[in-house]
Structure formats: C-alpha cells, structure tokens
C-alpha positions in Angstrom: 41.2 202.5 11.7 40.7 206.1 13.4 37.3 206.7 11.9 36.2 203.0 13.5 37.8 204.3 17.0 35.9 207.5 16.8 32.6 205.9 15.5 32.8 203.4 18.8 33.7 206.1 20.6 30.8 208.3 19.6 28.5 205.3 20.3 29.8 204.9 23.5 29.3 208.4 24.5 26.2 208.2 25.3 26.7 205.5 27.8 29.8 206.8 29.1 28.0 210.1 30.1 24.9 208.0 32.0 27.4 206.7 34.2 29.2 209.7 35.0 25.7 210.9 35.5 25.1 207.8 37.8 28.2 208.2 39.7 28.3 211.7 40.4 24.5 211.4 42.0 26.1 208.1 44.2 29.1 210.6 45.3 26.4 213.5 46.1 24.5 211.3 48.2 26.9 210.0 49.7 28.4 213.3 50.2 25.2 214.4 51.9 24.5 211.7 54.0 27.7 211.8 55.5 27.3 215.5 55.9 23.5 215.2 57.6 25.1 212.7 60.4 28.6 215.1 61.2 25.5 217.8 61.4 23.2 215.4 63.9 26.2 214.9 65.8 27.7 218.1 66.3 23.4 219.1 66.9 24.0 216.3 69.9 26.8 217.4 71.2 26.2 220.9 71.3 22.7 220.0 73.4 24.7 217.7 75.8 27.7 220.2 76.4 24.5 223.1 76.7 23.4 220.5 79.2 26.6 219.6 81.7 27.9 223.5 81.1 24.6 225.7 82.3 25.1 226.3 86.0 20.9 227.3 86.1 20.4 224.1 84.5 22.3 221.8 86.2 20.6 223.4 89.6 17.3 222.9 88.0 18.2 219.2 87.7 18.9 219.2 91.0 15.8 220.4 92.5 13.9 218.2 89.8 15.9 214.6 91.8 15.4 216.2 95.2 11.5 216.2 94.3 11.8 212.7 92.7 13.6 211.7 95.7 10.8 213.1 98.6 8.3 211.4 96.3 9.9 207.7 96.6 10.7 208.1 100.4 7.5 206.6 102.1 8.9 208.7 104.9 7.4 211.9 103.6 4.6 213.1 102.7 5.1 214.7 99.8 4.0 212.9 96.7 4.6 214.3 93.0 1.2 214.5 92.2 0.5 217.0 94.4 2.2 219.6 91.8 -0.9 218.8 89.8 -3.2 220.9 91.4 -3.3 224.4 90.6 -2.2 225.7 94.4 1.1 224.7 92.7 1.3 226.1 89.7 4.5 228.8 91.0 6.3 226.4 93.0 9.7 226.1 92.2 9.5 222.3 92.5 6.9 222.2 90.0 9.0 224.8 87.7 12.1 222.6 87.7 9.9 219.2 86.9 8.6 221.0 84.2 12.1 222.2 83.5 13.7 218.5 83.0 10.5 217.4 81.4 10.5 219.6 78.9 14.7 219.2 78.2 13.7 215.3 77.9 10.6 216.5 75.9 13.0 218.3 73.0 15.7 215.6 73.0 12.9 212.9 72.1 11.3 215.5 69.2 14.8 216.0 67.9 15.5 212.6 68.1 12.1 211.4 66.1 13.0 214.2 63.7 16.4 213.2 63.3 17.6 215.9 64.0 19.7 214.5 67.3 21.8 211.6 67.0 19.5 208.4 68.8 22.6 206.1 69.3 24.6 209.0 71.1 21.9 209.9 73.1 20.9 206.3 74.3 24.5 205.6 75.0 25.0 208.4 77.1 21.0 209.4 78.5 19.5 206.0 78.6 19.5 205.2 82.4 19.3 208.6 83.3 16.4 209.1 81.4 14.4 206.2 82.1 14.8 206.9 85.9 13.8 209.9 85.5 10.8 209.4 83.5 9.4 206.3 85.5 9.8 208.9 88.9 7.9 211.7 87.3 5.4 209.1 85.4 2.7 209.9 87.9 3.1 213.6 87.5 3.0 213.1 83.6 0.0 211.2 83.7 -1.7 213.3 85.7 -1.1 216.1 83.0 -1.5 213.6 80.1 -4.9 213.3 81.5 -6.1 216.6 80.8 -4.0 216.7 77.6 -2.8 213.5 76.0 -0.1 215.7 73.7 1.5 216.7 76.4 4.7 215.3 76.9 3.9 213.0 74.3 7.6 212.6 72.7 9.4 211.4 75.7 6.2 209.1 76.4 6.9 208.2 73.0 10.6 207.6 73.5 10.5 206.1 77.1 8.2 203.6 75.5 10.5 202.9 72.7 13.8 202.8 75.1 11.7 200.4 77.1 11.2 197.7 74.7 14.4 198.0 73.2 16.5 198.4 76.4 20.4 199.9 76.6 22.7 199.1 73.9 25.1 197.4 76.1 22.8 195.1 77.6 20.3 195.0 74.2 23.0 193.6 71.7 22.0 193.6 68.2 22.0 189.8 66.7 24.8 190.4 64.2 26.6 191.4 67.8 25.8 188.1 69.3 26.8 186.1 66.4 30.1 187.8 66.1 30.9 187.1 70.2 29.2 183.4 68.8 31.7 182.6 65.7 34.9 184.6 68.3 33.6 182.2 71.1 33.1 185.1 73.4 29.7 183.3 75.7 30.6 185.3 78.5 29.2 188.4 76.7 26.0 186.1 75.1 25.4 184.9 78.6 25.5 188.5 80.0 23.1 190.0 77.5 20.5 187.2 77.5 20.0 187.4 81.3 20.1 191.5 81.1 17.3 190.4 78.3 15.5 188.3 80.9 15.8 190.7 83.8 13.9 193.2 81.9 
C-alpha cells in the first residue's frame, strides 16, 4: 500500500512541479504588473505635484494664458502667430509658449510610453489641455510647418483626446449599461447629448 502511494506520487511529481511552475510565473506577473502601475502612478503624480508646486512654472503658465488670451480678443492686435517669425525668437511670450508646449509635449511621450498614467492624466488635464492646445494650434502649425515632428506627441494626443472626449462625458458602454440595468437615464441622457455636442 505505501510503495502504490509513492509510485502515484512519483508519477505525479512531474505534474505537480509544472503547476507550481505555472503558478509562480501567474503570481510574478501579476506581481509586476501591479508594480509597473503603483510606478506610473507615483511617475504621474510626481509630474503633477512638480507641476502645481514650481513657482517659475506656474508664472510661466501664466504668461503662456495671458498670450492665448491677447490672441482670442479681436480687440488687439496681437495674434499668436506673430511669435513665428524670427524677430521673436527671445520674447518672453514666445519662451513661456514654448515652455507649456513642451510640458504638454512630455506628458503626451510619457503617456504613449506608458510611462504616465493616461486615465489620471485625462481626469485631471483634459480640459485644460485641450484649451490650451486648440489656442496655441495656430502657433504649432505654423512650427509643424517647417518641422512636422515638432510637437508631434501632444498633436498626437490632442487628436486622440478629441475623438474620445472626457471620461465623464465619454462613458464607456459597460458604464451605460450598468446606469441601463440600475435604471439610472438621467446619466445615459447626459452622456449621449455631451456625445452629440461634440
């Protein structure tokens, strides 16, 4: 009776110690995928908080909606591709467009490249950055012209934002069939005409 247990046993063996193998590459992976998102999220949040936090930053910002802001009033003269030509090149309004544009232009690469989290970022950017983009589109044009790479990530991403539209107002369709089946129509009816408006 032993020598049958240990002859099944040794049999088995083999087996056994395939899925051990099996499971401890499923534990690994999952290990590591769970470990690549806490890293793209802390990676996010440490680019946002570098962001909100940087006083020389934040000022650049604000000269970069100040020259968005002369552009769209058909009060002034000033229009945003007039920091194209190379008279310019050392303004500071044409520094802190390039500034912004080039922030926007790293959070698309490290989105693409995963290595920023895309859901984060669209929650919290989305607006902000399709506003932006759409005022300094003429600008970026303009330089695309000479050099279609240029500022081709945030094109990139401002296109992809575009079709796709915020999360909020962009539900995915297992979203709409929960608020369906929990008879929520309110939020259905919200999201389809958000859908229609864009």
């Amino acid at each position: 009776m032993v020598k049958e247990l240990l002859i099944e046993w040794k049999e088995a063996a083999p087996a056994a110690g395939a899925i051990t193998a099996v499971l401890s590459a499923l534990v690994a992976l999952t290990v590591l995928r769970y470990t690549r998102a806490a890293n793209r999220r802390r990676a996010t949040l440490d680019m946002v908080m570098k962001t909100l936090m940087d006083d020389s930053v934040q000022a650049k910002y604000a000269t970069f909606k100040s020259v968005l802001s002369k552009d769209k009033n058909t009060a002034d003269e000033f229009k945003i591709e007039s920091l194209l030509l190379t008279t310019s090149v050392i303004s500071p309004e044409r520094r802190a467009v390039l500034a912004q544009l080039n922030v926007y232009e790293l959070m698309a690469l490290g989105i693409r490249r995963g290595i920023f989290d895309e859901a984060f970022y669209k929650r919290w950017y989305h607006n902000q950055f399709m506003i932006d983009y759409e005022g300094a589109q003429a600008f970026i044009s303009g330089l695309q012209a000479n050099k279609p790479s240029i500022f081709w990530e945030c094109s990139n991403l401002y296109r992809k934002w575009d079709k796709s539209g915020h999360p909020e107002s962009t539900p995915s369709a297992f979203k709409m069939a929960w608020w369906a089946i929990m008879k929520q129509n309110d939020k259905i009816d919200r999201a389809r005409a958000a859908a229609k408006a864009r």
